[in-house]
N, C-alpha and C positions, 0 to 999 in steps of 0.2 A: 756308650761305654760305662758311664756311670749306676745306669741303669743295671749293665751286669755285673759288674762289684759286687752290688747290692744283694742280686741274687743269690752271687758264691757264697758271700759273707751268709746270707739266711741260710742255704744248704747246708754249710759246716756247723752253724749255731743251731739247726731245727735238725738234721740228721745227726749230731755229732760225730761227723767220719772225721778220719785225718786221711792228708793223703797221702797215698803210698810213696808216692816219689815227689819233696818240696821242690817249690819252685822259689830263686830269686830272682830279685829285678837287677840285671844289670847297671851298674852305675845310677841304681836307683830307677825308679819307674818316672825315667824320663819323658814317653811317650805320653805324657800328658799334658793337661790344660796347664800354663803357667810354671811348665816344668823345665829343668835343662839337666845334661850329666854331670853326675858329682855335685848336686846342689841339694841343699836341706829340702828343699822341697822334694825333689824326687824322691830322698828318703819319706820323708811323711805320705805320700803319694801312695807309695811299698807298702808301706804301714795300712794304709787306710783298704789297698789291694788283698789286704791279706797273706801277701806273701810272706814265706820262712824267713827270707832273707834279703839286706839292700847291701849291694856290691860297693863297695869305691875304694877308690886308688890315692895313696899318699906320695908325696914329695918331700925331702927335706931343701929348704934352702940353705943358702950362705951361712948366717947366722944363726943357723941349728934351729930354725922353727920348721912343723912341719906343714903342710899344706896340703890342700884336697885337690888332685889333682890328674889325669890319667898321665898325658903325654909329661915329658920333662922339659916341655918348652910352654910357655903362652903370651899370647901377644909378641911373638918375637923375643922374648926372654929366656934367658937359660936358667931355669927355674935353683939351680946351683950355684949359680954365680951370681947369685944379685940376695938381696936381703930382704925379707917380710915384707920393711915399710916400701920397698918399690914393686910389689904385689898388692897389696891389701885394701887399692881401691879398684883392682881389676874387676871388670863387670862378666857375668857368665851369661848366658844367652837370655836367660828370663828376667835380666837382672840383678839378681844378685851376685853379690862381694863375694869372691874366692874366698871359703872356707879355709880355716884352720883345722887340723885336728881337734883340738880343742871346740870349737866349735861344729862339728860333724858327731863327737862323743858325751856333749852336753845332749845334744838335739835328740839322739838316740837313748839316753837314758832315759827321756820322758815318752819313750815309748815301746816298754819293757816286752810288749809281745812280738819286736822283729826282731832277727838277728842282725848284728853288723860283719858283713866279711869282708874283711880289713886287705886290703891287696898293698903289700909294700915291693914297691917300683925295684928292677935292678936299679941300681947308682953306678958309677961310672968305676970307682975304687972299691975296693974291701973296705979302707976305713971307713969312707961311705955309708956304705951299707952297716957295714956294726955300727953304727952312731945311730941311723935312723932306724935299726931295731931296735935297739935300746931304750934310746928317746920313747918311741910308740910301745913298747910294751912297759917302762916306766909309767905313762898316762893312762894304761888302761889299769894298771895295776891301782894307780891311785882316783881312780872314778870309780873302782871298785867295781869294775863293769867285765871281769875274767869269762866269767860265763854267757856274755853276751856278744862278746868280740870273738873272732873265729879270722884264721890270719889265714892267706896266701898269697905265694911270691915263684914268679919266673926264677928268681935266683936260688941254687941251690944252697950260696953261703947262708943266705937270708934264712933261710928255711932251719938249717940248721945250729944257725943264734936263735931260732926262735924254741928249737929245743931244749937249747941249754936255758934259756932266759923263761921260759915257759912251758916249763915240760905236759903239763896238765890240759892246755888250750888245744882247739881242735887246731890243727895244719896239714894245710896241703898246698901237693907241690904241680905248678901249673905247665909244665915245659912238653910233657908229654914222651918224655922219651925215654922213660925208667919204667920196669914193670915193677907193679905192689910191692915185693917179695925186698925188690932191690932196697926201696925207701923205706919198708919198715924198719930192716935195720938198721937204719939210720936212726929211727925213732918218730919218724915222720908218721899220723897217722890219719892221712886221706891223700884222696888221687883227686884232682883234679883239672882235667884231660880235656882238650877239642872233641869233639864228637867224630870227623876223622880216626884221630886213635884206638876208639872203640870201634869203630867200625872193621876197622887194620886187626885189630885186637879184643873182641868180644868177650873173651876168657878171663881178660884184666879184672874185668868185674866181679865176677864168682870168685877168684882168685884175690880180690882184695877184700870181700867179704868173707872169708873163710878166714881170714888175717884180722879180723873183727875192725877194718878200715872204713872209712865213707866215702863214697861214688861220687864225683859230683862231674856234670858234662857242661861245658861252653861254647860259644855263645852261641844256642841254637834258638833260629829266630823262622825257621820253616816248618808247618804242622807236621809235615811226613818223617823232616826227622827229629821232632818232638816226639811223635807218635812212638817211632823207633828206640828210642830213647826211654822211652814208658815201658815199653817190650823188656829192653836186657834188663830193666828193674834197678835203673840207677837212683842214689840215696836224692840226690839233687839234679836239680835243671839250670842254668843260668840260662837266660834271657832276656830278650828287650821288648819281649811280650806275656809278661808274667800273667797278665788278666786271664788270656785268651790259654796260655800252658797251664794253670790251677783247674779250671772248668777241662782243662783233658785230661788233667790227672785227677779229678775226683771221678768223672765220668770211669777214669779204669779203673778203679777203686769201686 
């Protein structure tokens, strides 16, 4: 596996192609050595992958911090109902201490050629949610990292604090059940859809590219419909196989 890193990486630096359609590492390029989801590691993993992009998902707890986290529970905790200091010596599977924010957006600023796509979790309330966009787009604002971070949310509220709180930032909306047309005017300026949807709705695509939006498809982790996916000509790939989706999509390229 390492071995073909290596390769892709010399392909892209000795051909200089980019590829047609990026790929990110889901929750980080977890499938590797020393790796686990949502961990700094998987992000440097990403990084060293060459992928566009490392996925992960935030939590706010109790007392307004936020946390790296997919689900809204861990170790049996309701990630809302309890406060930092009864997270912060939680171990994640390789390891390491459940991440902060703060610590997820340090780790990525020294590593200026991935992108961060920021996923902020529904929360249970509206006020919820307005707090923990807030907060996260507060901290990117002041890491000065705007252009690096690229946000997306199941929540539509979420999506649309993020408009108003950051009109500039790439967003897109994860639920799959709106076509382009609908979400642009919202302000919203990217799709991204299950691979299902596009499959339901192949037009989405053309249709959100003519709207000058970005494609981005999840979590697809089978070459066939990887492949498929490389076909309708989507801007992005998420995956949990980022290695193996860059060598198919340079190969289409």
């Amino acid at each position: 596996m390492n071995r073909l890193i290596v390769v892709i990486a010399l392909c892209m630096a000795v051909l200089g192609v980019e590829a047609q359609t990026w790929i990110i590492a889901h929750r980080g390029y977890w499938k590797s050595e020393g790796s686990a989801q949502n961990s700094i590691t998987s992000l440097k993993r990403a990084a060293e992958a060459r992928a566009y992009g490392s996925e992960f998902d935030v939590q706010l707890t109790k007392d307004q911090n936020v946390v790296v986290n997919h689900d809204d529970t861990i170790k049996g905790l309701m990630i809302s109902d309890v406060t930092y200091a009864e997270l912060k010596d939680i171990k994640l599977n390789n390891g390491e201490r459940i991440s902060t924010l703060d610590d997820y957006l340090e780790a990525g600023k020294a590593l200026p050629n991935i992108q961060l796509i920021l996923e902020i979790k529904p929360h249970r309330t509206k006020a919820e949610e307005d707090a923990v966009t807030a907060i996260v787009v507060r901290k990117v604002k002041e890491m000065k990292m705007e252009k690096q971070v690229e946000y997306i949310s199941f929540s539509m509220n979420i999506c649309e604090q993020l408009v108003k709180l950051t009109p500039n930032s790439e967003i897109a909306y994860l639920k799959s059940d709106m076509a382009p047309k609908e979400l642009k005017a919202k302000g919203i300026n990217g799709i991204d859809y299950h691979y299902k949807a596009f499959e339901m709705n192949p037009e989405w695509v053309d249709e959100a590219h003519q709207l000058g939006m970005k494609v981005n498809v999840w979590t697809v982790n089978d070459t066939k419909l990887i492949q498929k996916m490389l076909d309708l000509k989507v801007d992005f790939i998420t995956t949990d196989l980022p290695v193996e989706a860059l060598k198919m999509s340079l190969d289409q390229k």
